[in-house]
N, C-alpha and C positions, 0 to 999 in steps of 0.2 A: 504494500500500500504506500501510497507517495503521496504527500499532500500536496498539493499545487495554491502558490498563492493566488486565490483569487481578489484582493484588495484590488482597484482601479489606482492607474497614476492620476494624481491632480496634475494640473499646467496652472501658473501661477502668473500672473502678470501684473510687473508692478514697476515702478521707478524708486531709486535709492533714495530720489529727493522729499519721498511723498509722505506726511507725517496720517497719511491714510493708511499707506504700504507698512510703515514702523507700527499702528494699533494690529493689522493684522499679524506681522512678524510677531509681536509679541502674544497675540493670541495664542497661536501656531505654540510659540513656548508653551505657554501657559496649558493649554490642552493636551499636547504631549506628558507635561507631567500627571498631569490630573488623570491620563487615562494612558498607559502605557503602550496601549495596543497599537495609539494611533502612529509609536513612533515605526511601524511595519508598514506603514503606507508611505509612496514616493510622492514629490513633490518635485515639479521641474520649473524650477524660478526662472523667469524669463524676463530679465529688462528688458524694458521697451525702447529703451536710446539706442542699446547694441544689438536688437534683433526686428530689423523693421520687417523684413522678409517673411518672419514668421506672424509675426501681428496683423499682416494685412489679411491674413487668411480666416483671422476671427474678429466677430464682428460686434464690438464691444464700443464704451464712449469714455471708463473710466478705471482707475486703478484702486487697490487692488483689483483685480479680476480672476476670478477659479473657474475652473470647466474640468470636466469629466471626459475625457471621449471629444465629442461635438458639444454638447449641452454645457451652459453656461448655468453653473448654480449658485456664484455669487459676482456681485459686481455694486461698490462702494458707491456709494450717494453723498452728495454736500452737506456739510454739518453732523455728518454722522458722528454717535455716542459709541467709544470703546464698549460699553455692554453689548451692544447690536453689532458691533463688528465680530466681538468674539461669536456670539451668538452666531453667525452666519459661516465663521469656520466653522463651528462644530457640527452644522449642516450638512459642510460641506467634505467632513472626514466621515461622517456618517453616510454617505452617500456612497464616500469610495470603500467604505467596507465591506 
C-alpha cells in the first residue's frame, strides 16, 4: 500500500511591497503552527514584478491572490482586516487538503 499525497498545490500571488501580501505571509505562519498538517501542503509564491509571463494567464485585479488548479479561492480586497485575511487562508489550505 503507498499513500499518495493527494493535498493540491496552492499558487500564490503576491508582491514583496504589499503590506496585504505580509497579513497573508503571516497568516500562512500563523496556521501552519496552529495546524501542523497544513505545513504538507505546497505553496508556489509567485511575485508578480518577476513573473509577468505567468500572471497574465490568471485572471485576477489584486494581491494577495491563491488559486487551486484554475479556481481562484482567495483574492485581497481594500481595507481588508488581518482577521478576514487569515480567515481566507484557512479557506484556502482547506481547500487544498
Amino acid at each position: 500500500y503507498i499513500e499518495v499525497n493527494t493535498m493540491k498545490k496552492i499558487t500564490y500571488f503576491h508582491l514583496n511591497s504589499c503590506p496585504y501580501c505580509k497579513n497573508a505571509n503571516k497568516a500562512i505562519e500563523e496556521l501552519r503552527a496552529e495546524n501542523p498538517e497544513y505545513n504538507n501542503i505546497e505553496i508556489d509564491m509567485i511575485e508578480e514584478n518577476e513573473h509577468p509571463e505567468i500572471i497574465e494567464k490568471y485572471d485576477y485585479h489584486a494581491v494577495p491572490c491563491m488559486w487551486i488548479g484554475d479556481q481562484k479561492i482567495y483574492e485581497a480586497h481594500l481595507f481588508e482586516k488581518y482577521g478576514e485575511c487569515k480567515e481566507q487562508v484557512r479557506k484556502v489550505f482547506e481547500a487544498a487538503k
